[in-house]
C-alpha positions, -999 to +999 in steps of 0.1 A: +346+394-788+319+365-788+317+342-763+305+306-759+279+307-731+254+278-723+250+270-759+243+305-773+267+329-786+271+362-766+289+392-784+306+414-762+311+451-780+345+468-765+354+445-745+389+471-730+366+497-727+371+512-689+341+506-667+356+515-631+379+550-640+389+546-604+410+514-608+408+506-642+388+477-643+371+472-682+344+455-694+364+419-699+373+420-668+336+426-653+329+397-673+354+372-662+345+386-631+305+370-632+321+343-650+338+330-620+312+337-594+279+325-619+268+298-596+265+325-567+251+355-591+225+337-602+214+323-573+201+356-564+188+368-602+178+337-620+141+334-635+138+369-616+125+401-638+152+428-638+160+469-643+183+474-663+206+503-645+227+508-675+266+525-670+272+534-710+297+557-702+316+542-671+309+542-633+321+580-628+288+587-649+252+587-641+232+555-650+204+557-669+174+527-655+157+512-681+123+487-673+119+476-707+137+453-725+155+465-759+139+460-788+171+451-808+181+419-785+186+381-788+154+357-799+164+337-766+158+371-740+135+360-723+109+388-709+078+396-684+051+419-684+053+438-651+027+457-636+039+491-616+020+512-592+018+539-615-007+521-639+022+516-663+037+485-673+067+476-689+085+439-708+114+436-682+144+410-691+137+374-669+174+364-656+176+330-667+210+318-672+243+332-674+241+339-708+211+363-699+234+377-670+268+387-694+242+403-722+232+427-697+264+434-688+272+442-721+243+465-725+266+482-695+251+468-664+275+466-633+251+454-607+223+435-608+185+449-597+163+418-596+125+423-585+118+396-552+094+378-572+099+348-599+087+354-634+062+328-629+042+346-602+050+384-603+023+393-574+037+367-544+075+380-536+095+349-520+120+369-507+117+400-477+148+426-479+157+446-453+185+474-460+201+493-430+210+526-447+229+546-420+230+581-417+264+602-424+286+600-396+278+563-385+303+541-380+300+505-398+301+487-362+267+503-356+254+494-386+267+458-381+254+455-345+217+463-361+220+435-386+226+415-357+194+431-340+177+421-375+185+388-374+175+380-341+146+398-346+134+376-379+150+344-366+126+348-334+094+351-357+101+318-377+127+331-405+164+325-412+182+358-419+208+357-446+235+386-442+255+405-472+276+440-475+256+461-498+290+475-515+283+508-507+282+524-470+246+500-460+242+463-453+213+441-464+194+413-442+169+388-467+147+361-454+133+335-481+092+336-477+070+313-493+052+332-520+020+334-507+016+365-496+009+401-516+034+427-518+017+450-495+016+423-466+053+418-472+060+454-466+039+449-436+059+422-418+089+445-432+078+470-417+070+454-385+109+438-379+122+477-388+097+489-359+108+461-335+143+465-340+139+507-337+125+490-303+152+465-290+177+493-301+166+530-298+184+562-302+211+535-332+178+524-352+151+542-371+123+531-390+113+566-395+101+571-427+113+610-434+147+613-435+152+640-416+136+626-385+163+598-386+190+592-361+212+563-368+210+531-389+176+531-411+159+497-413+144+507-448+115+482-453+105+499-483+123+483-501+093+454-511+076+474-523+064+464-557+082+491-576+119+480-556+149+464-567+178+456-542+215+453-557+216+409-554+239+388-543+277+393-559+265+427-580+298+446-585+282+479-570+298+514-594+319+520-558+339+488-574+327+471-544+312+436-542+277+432-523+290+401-511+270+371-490+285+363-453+281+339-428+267+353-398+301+341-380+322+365-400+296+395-395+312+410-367+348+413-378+338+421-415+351+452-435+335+466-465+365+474-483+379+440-483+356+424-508+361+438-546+363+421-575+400+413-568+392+396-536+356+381-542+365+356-574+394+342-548+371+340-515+345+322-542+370+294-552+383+289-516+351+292-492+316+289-519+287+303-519+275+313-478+241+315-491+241+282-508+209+261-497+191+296-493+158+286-513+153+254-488+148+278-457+114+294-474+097+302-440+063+322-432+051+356-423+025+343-401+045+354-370+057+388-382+022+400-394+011+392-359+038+417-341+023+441-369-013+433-360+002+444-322+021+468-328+009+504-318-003+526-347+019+553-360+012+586-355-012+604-381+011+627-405+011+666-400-020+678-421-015+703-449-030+719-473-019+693-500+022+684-498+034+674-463+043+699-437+076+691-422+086+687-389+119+694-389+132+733-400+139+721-438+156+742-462+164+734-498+194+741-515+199+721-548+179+698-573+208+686-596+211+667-627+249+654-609+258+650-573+290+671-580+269+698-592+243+699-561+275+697-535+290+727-554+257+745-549+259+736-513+295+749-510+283+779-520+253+781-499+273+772-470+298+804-480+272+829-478+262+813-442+290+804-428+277+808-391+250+784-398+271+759-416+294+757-386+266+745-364+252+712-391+256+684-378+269+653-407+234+638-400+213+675-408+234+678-445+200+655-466+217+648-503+188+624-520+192+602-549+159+607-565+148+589-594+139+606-628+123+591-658+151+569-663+184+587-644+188+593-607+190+633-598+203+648-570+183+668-544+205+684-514+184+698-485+196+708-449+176+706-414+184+734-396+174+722-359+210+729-350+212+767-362+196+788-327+160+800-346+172+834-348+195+826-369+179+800-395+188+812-433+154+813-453+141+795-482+160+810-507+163+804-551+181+771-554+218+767-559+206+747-589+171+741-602+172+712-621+139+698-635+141+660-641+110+658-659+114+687-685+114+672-718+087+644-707 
């Protein structure tokens, strides 16, 4: 299947190949899926680097992530050298048309992971994300009532907050910034509107960085970070969800299910793009590096004697190459202490998505503040001890 696309030709290899197992959604239909929304995708990818998160073998399946560009690809991929904490850097894809956007689905993308910077100036990111990532057990009214704290919270220092679902169980707040500032002073001002609403809201909001100090609705501000990428604007998520822009009028009474890629294409036609006009409203962190400036400091970590010493009663169960297989560990973990497993709490139960050379792993740890201390199981052999790095 080749198609026609801004005057280039873009092959499409098994096109009835299933990408979604759980509704049976295939490739051609992920495509004419981006086909009708383009105008909206690309308003949140185009001239932006990309990772590639790569679903070869369907959405039940771990991705694999993948920074460089292939080799094998088109003459007109366009590509960026990008520069990583690590010291490494890598030729990423630069999102500059549709054309661009249906070859990477091809490659087996489903959503899209654009960097917040354009291609033409990779150290000033023109865009601050802030993802409210709840805790198990929250209910999405919480988590909605936060990105309502959020807005008010960046509108009041001088930005306008654009709202989407995330397409999985979070929600995502951006502001447009002019690109003048470094990566490490947006993650400041980030950092500063997570603390402030954790202020205006306390006991439903966290900006606690260790996870199992959280309560609530996470206001992850590490996300601009350089080495971040957020799922953009109309990404088909692997849930078969759509992270879909909103008004801020239809926040409230918004569902999470309602918006796949059966019901998105038809909201498109009918209603546009919410986040149209978007790039005009480029507004400053002046205000929100100020509240950081006054802001008090954070307390010092716990010292060690090299790794961090938790705070919390942390006990690890499974490092996993699968989620399936690190919950299966934990079943039987929770079998042997069944007295102790009746006292977690949804929030205590940690499962991590941890990222490998180039697949996510699975870590599943439990805080035991619950369990009476007499009773606390001990550290014991993992359930599963998975090494992500063996091979490297």
């Amino acid at each position: 299947m080749t198609l026609e696309v801004d005057g280039r030709e873009v092959k499409i290899t098994n096109p009835d190949r299933v990408v979604f197992p759980q509704t049976g959604h295939t490739k051609r239909d992920l495509i004419a899926y981006y086909q009708v929304v383009a105008e909206g995708a690309l308003r949140g990818v185009a001239d932006r680097p990309v990772i590639l998160k790569r679903f070869v073998h369907g959405t039940d399946q771990a991705a694999f992530f993948q920074k460089r560009a292939p080799s094998k690809r088109p003459a007109w991929i366009e590509v960026v050298e990008l520069s990583y904490p690590s010291g490494r850097t890598a030729d990423e894809v630069v999102m500059r048309d549709l054309a661009h956007l249906l070859w990477t689905v091809n490659l087996g993308c489903v959503d899209l992971n654009p960097h917040p910077v354009r291609a033409g100036d990779l150290d000033h990111p023109d865009e601050l994300r802030i993802d409210l990532d709840p805790v198990p057990g929250i209910e999405w009214e919480q988590i909605v009532r936060i990105a309502l704290v959020a807005r008010d919270v960046l509108e009041e220092h001088g930005l306008t907050a654009w709202p989407k679902t995330s397409g999985s169980r979070g929600f995502h707040v951006y502001a447009a910034i002019e690109p003048r500032w470094k990566f490490r002073d947006v993650r400041r001002a980030a950092e500063a509107v997570a603390r402030e609403v954790e202020r205006r809201a306390p006991g439903i909001a966290t900006s606690r960085w260790w996870k199992e100090e959280r309560q609530g609705v996470f206001v992850d501000f590490n996300q601009n970070a350089r080495d971040r990428t957020v799922a953009s604007a109309y990404s088909v998520r692997p849930t078969g969800l759509v992270s879909t822009p909103l008004g801020w009028d239809e926040v409230e009474g918004c569902r999470p299910e309602e918006f796949t890629m059966a019901t998105v294409p038809d909201r498109y036609g009918e209603a546009g793009d919410p986040w149209a006009g978007m790039e005009q409203t480029a507004g400053s962190l002046e205000h929100l590096l100020e509240l950081a400036d006054a802001q008090e400091p954070r307390p010092a970590a716990p010292k060690g004697t090299g790794r961090r010493v938790p705070v919390m009663p942390l006990i690890e169960i499974a490092r996993a190459e699968t989620r399936d297989e690190a919950m299966a560990g934990f079943e039987r973990w929770k079998a042997r202490h069944p007295e102790a497993a009746e006292r977690l709490e949804p929030a205590d139960v940690l499962v991590d998505s941890m990222r490998g050379s180039s697949t996510n792993w699975t870590r599943i740890r439990v805080n035991l503040q619950h369990v009476p201390e007499d009773e606390r199981p001990g550290q014991e052999p993992l359930e599963v001890d998975y090494d992500p790095w063996r091979g490297r």
